[in-house]
N, C-alpha and C positions, 0 to 999 in steps of 0.2 A: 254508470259504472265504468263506460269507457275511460270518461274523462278523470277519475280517480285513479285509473289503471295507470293511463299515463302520464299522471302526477307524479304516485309513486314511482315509476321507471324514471323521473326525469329527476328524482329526490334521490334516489338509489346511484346514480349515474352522476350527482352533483358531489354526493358522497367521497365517492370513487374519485373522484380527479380530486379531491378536497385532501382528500390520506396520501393521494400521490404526492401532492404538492407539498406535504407536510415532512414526507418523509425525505424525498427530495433538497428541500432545504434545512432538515436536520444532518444529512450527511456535508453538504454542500461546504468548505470550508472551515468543516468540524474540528479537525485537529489539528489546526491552525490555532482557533479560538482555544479549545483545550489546552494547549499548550502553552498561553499565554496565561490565560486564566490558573494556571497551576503555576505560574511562575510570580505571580501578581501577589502584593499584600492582602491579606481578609480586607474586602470593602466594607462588611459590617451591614448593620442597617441602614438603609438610602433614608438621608435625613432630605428635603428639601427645604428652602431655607425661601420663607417666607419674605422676607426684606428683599432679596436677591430678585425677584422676580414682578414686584411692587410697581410703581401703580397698577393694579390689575387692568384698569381701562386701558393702557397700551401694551396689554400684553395678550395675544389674541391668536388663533390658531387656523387652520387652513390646510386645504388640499390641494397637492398641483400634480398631475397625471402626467409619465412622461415613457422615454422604450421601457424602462424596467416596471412601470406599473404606476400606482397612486402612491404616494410620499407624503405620509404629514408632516406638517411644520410648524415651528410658535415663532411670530416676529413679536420681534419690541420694538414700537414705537416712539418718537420723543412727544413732549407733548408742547404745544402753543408752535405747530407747525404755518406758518402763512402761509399764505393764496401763490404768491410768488418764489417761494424757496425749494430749492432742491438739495436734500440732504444725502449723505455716503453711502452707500450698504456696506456692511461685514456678514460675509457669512461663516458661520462658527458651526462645524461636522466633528460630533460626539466619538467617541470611541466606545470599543469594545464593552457590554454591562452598563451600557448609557442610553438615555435617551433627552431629546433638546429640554424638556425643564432641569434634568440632572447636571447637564454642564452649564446652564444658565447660573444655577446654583452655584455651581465649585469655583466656574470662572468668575463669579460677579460682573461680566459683563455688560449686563444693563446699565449697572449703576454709571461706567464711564462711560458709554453709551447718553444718560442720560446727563452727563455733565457736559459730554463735549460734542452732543448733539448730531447723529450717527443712528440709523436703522441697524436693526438684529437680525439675520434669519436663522433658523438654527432647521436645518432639515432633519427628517428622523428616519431611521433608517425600519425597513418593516420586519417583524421578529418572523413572518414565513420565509420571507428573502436569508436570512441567517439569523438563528434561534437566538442568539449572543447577543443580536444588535447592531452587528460589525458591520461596517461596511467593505462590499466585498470589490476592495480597490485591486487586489493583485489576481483577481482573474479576468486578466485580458487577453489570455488566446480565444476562450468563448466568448466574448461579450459582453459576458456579465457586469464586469468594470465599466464599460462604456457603456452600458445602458442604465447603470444606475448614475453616473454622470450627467447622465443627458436629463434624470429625471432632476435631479438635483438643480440643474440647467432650468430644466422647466419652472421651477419653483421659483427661481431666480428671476426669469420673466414672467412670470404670475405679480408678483411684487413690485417688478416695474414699471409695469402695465397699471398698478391698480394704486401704486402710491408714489409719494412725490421724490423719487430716486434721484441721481445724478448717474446718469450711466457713466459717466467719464470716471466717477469714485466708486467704483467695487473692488473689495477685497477678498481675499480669501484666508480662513485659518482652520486647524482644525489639531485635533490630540489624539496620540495612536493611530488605530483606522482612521480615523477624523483627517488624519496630517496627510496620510497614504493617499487618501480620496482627494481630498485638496489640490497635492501636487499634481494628482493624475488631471484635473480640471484646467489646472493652471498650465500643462504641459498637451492639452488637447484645444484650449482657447485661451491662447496667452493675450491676443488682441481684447480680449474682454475683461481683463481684470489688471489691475495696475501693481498689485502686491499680494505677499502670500507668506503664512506663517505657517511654520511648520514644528508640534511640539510632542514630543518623544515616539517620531515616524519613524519610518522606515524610507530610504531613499529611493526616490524614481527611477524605476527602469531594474529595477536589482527582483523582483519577484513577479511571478508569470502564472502562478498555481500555489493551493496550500501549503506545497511538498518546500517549494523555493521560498515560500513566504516563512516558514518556520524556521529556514537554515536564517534566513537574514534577522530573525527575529533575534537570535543567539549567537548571531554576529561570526555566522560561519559563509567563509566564500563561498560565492555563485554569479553564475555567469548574466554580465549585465549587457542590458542594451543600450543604447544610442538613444539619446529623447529626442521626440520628433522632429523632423525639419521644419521650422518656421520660415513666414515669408521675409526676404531683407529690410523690409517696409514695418515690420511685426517687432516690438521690443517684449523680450522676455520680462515678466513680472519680477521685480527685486524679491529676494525671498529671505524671511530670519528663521533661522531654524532656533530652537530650545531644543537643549536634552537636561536631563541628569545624571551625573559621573556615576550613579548609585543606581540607574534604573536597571533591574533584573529582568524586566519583562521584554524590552525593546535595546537592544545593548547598544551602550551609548558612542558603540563607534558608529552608527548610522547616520546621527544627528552631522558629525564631521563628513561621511563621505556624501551624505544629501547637499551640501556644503561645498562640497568640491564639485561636484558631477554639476551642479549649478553655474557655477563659475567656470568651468572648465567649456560649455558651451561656449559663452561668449569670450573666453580666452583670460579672463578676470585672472589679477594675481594676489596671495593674502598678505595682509598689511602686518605690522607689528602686533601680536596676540597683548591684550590690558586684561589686568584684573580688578574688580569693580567688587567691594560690599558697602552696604548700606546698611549700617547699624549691627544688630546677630543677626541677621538676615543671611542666609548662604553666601556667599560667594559665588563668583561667575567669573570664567574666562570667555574674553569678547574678541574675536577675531573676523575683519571684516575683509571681503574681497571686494576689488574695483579694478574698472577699466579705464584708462584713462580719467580718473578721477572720480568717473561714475559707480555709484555701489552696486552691485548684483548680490552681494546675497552679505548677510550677518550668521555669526554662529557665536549661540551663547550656550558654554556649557556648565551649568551650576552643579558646584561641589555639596555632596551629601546625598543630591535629591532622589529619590526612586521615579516608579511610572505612576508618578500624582501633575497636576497644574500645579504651578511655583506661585507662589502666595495665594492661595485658592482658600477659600471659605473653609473655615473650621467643621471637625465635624461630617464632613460631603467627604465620601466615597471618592478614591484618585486625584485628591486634594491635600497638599501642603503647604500649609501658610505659612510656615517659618523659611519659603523660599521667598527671593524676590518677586516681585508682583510681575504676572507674566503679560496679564490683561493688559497694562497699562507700557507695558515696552512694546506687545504688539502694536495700540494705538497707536500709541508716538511711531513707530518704524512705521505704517501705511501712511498717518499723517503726512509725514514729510514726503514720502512717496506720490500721494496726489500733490503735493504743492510742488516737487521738480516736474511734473508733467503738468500740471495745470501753466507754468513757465513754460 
């Protein structure tokens, strides 16, 4: 009888911290995500798209524990890996109403992945941590930001550890919250990753708590910080941002000042703004900052687009194919990025 008694007291008490946590992170970030989500096109039903995610043999799933807790994740692998070869990572962080097979889907990411031979990770953010999915990049006065970083981190060396990486080629990209997170990573361990994409984010250092993450969300001033000091010895990762002229949800003056506040670090000045379409494909203006001849950051803002991926799979939730293929300008922008550092 004893030992039932306190079962149940340890069931009842398991309970209890279960509902805290639950409630906890239903508040946590709420009307942030609310606010974005009411501003957001109907996503409809989440189609995932089979081909997108194919061969299933290299598409495979995992857990990597880190300060914020356990983090699932799905890598893609390539396949007819040799005994000798070390291939790139890209890691790719979902946004808001997403989770990693959803953006594998929208981005088509595997599929270049698997042409031009390149690891996936796609971490996924935990629905207790925030109900939405979001990853909660802009609260860094508590830690919360930094500790899901770190778990993210972890997944990152879980992967490296366990497959045939090239630490020298890590990437980073990510869409919405996805971009937020990224840049916070990229601006917390620039030594560790060589490039970073950033697609309809919000810019680093401009949001501190929900209250500031919402103003910047609707492209209202708020007071920004300084990104951290790096070592002289430490090159900041070149970064492309992507927006759309049309996104309601993340307004598309962010994309440009994510854009500056990058460049403005290491003093970068912008080059002559090009306009670039490809067939009916949107349109984009391309404006690149460089230092001394060196690139630090790209910004591509396409005409039309809302808060979707720019040529993303038909069909997928926060996906627009009739924009330029966004997947395939990220590649190519990291691409060159490790080969001026592999030089």
């Amino acid at each position: 009888m004893a030992r039932r008694t306190r079962k149940t007291a340890w069931s009842r008490s398991l309970q209890r911290v279960l509902k805290t946590m639950t409630r906890t992170a239903m508040n946590v970030g709420s009307k942030a995500i609310k606010a974005g989500l009411r501003a957001a096109p109907p996503a409809g039903k989440r189609v995932v798209s089979k081909k997108a995610l194919v061969p299933s043999a290299n598409w495979t799933a995992g857990i990597a524990i880190g300060a914020a807790g356990p983090r699932r994740y799905r890598l893609y692998k390539p396949s007819g890996i040799q005994r000798d070869e070390r291939l790139p990572l890209l890691v790719m962080l979902h946004g808001c109403g997403q989770d990693a097979e959803a953006l594998a889907a929208s981005s088509r990411m595997n599929a270049v992945a698997a042409r031009e031979r390149f690891f996936v990770l796609y971490p996924e953010q935990d629905r207790l941590a925030n109900v939405q999915g979001c990853w909660n990049w802009y609260d860094t006065r508590t830690g919360r930001a930094q500790a899901e970083a770190s778990s993210i981190g972890a997944a990152i060396e879980r992967i490296c550890l366990t497959q045939a990486v090239d630490r020298n080629r890590i990437a980073l990209a990510g869409i919405s919250a996805g971009a937020g997170m990224a840049v916070l990573l990229a601006t917390l361990h620039p030594e560790r990753f060589r490039a970073i994409a950033m697609h309809s984010g919000i810019a680093p250092g401009v949001a501190h708590s929900s209250a500031t993450a919402i103003k910047a969300m609707f492209g209202q001033t708020v007071t920004t910080s300084p990104l951290p000091v790096i070592a002289p010895d430490v090159r900041l990762p070149a970064l492309l941002v992507i927006h759309g002229a049309a996104d309601h949800v993340v307004a598309p003056g962010n994309g440009r000042e994510a854009a500056l506040r990058w460049a403005e670090r290491v003093s970068a000045k912008a080059g002559k703004a090009r306009r670039v379409q490809r067939g009916a494909r949107y349109a984009a203006t391309v404006t690149d900052f460089r230092k001394s001849r060196q690139l630090t950051a790209t910004l591509c803002e396409i005409e039309r687009l809302g808060h979707a991926w720019s040529g993303g799979a038909a069909g997928q939730p926060y996906s627009d194919p009739q924009g330029p293929d966004a997947s395939r300008m990220i590649w190519s922008f990291i691409a060159r990025q490790f080969a001026r550092t592999a030089g």
